[in-house]
C-alpha positions as CSV (number, residue, x, y, z in Angstrom):
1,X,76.5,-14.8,161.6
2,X,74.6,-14.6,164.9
3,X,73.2,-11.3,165.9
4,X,73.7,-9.9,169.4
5,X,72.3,-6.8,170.8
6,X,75.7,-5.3,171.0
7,X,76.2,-5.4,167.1
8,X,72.4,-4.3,166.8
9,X,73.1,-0.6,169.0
10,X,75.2,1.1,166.9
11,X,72.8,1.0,163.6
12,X,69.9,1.4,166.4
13,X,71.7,4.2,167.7
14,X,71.8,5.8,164.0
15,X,68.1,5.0,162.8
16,X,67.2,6.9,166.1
17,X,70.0,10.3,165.3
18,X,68.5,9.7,161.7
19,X,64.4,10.1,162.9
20,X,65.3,13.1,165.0
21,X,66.9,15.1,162.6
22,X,64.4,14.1,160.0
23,X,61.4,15.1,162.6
24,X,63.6,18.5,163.4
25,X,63.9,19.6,159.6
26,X,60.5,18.8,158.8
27,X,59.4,20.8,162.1
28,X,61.4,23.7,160.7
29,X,59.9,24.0,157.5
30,X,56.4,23.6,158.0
31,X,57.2,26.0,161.1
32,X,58.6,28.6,158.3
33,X,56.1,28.2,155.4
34,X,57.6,26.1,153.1
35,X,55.6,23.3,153.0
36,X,52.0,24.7,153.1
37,X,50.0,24.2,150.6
38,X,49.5,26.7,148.0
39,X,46.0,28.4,148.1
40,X,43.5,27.5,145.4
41,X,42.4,31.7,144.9
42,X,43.3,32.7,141.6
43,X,46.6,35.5,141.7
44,X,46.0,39.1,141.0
45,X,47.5,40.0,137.9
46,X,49.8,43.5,138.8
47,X,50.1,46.4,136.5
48,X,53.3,46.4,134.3
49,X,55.6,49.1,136.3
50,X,57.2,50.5,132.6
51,X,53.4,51.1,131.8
52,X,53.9,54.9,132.7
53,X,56.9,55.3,130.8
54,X,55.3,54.3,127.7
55,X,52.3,56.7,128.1
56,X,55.0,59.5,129.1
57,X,57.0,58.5,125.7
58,X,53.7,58.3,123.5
59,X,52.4,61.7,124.7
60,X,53.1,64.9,122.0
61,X,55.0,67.5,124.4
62,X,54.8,70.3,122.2
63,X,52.8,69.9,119.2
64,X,55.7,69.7,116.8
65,X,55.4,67.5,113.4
66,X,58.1,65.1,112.4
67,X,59.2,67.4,109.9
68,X,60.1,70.1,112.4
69,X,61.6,67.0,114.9
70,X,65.7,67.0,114.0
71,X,66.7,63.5,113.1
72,X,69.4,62.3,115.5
73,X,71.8,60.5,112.7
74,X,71.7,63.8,110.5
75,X,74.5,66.1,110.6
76,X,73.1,70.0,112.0
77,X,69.4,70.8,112.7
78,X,66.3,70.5,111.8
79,X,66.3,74.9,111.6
80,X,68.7,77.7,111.6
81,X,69.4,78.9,115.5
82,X,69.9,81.9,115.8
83,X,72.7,84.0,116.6
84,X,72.9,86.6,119.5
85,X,73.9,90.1,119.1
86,X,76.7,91.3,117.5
87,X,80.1,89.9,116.1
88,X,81.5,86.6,117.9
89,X,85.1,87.3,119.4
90,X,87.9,84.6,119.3
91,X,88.5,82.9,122.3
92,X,92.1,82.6,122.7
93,X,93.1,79.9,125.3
94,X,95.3,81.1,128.0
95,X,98.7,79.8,128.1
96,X,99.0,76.3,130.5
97,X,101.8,76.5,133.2
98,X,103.0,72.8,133.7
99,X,102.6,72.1,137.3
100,X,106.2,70.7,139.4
101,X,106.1,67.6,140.1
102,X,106.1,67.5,144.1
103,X,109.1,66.9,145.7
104,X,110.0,64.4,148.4
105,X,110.6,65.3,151.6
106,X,113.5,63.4,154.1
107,X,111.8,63.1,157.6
108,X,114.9,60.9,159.2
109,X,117.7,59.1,158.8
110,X,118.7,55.8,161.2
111,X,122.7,56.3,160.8
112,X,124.2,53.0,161.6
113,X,126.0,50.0,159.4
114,X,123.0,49.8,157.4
115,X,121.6,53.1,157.1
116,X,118.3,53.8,156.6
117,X,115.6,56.8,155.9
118,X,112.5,57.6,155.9
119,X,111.1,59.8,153.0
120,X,107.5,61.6,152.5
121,X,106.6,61.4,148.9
122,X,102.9,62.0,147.3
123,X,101.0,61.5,151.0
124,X,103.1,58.3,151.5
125,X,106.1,57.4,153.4
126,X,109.0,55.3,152.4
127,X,111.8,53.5,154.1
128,X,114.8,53.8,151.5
129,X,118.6,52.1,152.0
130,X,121.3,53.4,149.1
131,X,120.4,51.8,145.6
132,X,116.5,51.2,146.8
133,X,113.9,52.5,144.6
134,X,110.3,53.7,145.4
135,X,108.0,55.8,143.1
136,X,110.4,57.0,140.3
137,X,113.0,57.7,142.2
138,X,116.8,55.7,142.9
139,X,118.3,56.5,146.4
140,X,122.1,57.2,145.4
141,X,123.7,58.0,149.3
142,X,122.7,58.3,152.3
143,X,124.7,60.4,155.0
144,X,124.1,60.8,158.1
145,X,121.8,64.3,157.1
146,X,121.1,64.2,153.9
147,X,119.9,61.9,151.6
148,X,120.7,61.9,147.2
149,X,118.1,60.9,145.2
150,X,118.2,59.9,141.0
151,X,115.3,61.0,138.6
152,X,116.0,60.5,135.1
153,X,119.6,61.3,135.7
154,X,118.6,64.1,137.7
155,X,120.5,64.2,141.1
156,X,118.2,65.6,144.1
157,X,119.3,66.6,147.6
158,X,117.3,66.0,150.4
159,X,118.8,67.3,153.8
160,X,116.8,67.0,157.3
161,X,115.3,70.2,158.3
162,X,117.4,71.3,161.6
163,X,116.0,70.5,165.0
164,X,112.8,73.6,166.0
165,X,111.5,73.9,162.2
């Protein structure tokens, strides 16, 4: 095989792309810090962080003795508490009104072969065709002003508010 300057350029051309980049990335780091050499000085040893929490834990607050202390995996206290004036009255809990579940509202209705509505329900809006379903509700009907919903075989009209309301 004879060699030729022409088949010698294109792994010339590469050792050259291959030195530049290797001369650019060693710039780089030595430019950031990387490659200096660590100093010889000794480190400085820092003090724990946790070391004040463990002289906060180990100091006596307030004097008492263990005995006095309650143990946390006892059942009641370490000493009677006692009891503020008088006789304790029952509480009796007031009665809880179920709140209604909020009802949709029917903000329009596109009345064409397909027809379509838009309902408000829970802060979001819908777009419903007959026998769609969206949050627990089946559209039934759609006319063109009112719309019948299903909720657990509960039938619910919703007609459009008239035009000014």
């Amino acid at each position: 095989m004879k060699l030729s300057p022409r088949s010698l350029l294109v792994p010339a051309v590469a050792l050259v792309v291959l030195v530049l980049t290797l001369q650019q990335t060693l710039g780089a780091l030595r430019a950031s810090g990387s490659w200096q050499p660590r100093s010889k000085t000794p480190r400085v040893h820092s003090e724990d962080p946790y070391t004040r929490v463990d002289d906060l834990f180990a100091q006596d607050r307030n004097g008492m003795s263990a005995d006095q202390v309650r143990n946390p995996f006892a059942f009641g206290s370490a000493r009677p508490v006692p009891v503020a004036g008088g006789p304790v009255k029952p509480v009796t809990p007031k009665p809880v009104t179920p709140v209604a579940p909020p009802r949709p509202m029917l903000t329009s209705i596109v009345w064409d072969s397909d027809p379509r509505a838009t309902v408000r329900y829970d802060g979001r809006d819908y777009s419903v065709r007959t026998n769609s379903l969206f949050a627990e509700f089946k559209v039934k009907s759609i006319t063109s002003n009112e719309v019948v919903l299903d909720r657990n075989g509960e039938s619910i009209v919703l007609s459009l508010r008239p035009k000014g309301d």
